[in-house]
C-alpha positions in Angstrom: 8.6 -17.8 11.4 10.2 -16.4 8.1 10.6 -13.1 7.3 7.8 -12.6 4.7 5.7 -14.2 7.8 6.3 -11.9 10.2 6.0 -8.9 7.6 2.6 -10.2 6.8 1.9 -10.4 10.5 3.2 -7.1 10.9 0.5 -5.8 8.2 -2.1 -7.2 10.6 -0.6 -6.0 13.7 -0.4 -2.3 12.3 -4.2 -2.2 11.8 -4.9 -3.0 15.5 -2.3 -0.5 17.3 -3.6 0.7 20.6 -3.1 4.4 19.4 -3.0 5.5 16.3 0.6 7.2 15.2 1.6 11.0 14.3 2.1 11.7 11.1 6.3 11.4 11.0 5.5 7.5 12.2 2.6 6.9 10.1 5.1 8.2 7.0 7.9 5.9 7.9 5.4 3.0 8.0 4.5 3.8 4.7 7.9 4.8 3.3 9.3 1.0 4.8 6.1 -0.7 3.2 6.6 0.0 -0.2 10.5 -0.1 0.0 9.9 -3.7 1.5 6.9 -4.2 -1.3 8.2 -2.8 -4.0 11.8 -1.6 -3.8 13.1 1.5 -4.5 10.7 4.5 -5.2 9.8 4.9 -9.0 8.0 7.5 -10.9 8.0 10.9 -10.6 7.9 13.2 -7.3 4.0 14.7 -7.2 3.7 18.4 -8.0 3.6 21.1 -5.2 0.1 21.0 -5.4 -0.4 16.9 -4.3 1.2 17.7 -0.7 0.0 14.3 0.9 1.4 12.5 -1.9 4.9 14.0 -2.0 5.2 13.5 0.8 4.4 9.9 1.1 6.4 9.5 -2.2 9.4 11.2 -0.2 9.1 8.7 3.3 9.0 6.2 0.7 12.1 7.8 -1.6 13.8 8.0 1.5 14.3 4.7 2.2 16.3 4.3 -1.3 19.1 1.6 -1.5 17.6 -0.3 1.6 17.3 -4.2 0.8 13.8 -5.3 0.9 14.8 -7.8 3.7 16.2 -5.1 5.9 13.0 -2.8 5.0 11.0 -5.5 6.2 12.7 -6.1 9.5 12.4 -2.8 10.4 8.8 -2.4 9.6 8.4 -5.1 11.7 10.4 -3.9 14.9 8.5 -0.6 14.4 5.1 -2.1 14.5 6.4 -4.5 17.5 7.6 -1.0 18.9 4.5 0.9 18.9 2.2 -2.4 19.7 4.1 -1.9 23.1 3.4 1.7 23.8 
C-alpha cells in the first residue's frame, strides 16, 4: 500500500476511533493533516480573539519544515496508535 494509501485510510480510520482524543491529540492530528495536505502553514496567525483557530493554526505551524511524506507517516502511526488504545 503506498503512502498516500495508507494516509487516506488513515482519514477513515480517525473517524471511527474507539474514544475520542483530548484536545493536545486532537491538535496534533490536525496540525499533521494540513502539514501532510498542504505543507507548511500560510497566512496569518488568528487574533487573540479566534482562540480555537490559533490554536489550530499553531499545531499546524508547528509542524513547519516537516516533508509532507514524513507528516503523513506520522499521522498515520498516530491514528494506528490511538486505534489500539
Amino acid at each position: 500500500m503506498s503512502m498516500q494509501e495508507q494516509f487516506a485510510q488513515a482519514q477513515a480510520d480517525s473517524k471511527n476511533l474507539p474514544e475520542r482524543p483530548d484536545n493536545m491529540t486532537l491538535l496534533k492530528i490536525y496540525g499533521l493533516y494540513k502539514q501532510a495536505s498542504a505543507g507548511d502553514a500560510t497566512g496569518e496567525r488568528p487574533g487573540f480573539t479566534d482562540m480555537v483557530g490559533r490554536a489550530k493554526f499553531d499545531a499546524w505551524d508547528g509542524f513547519k519544515g516537516t516533508s509532507k511524506e514524513d507528516a503523513m507517516q506520522q499521522y498515520v502511526d498516530l491514528i494506528e496508535e490511538l486505534k489500539d488504545e
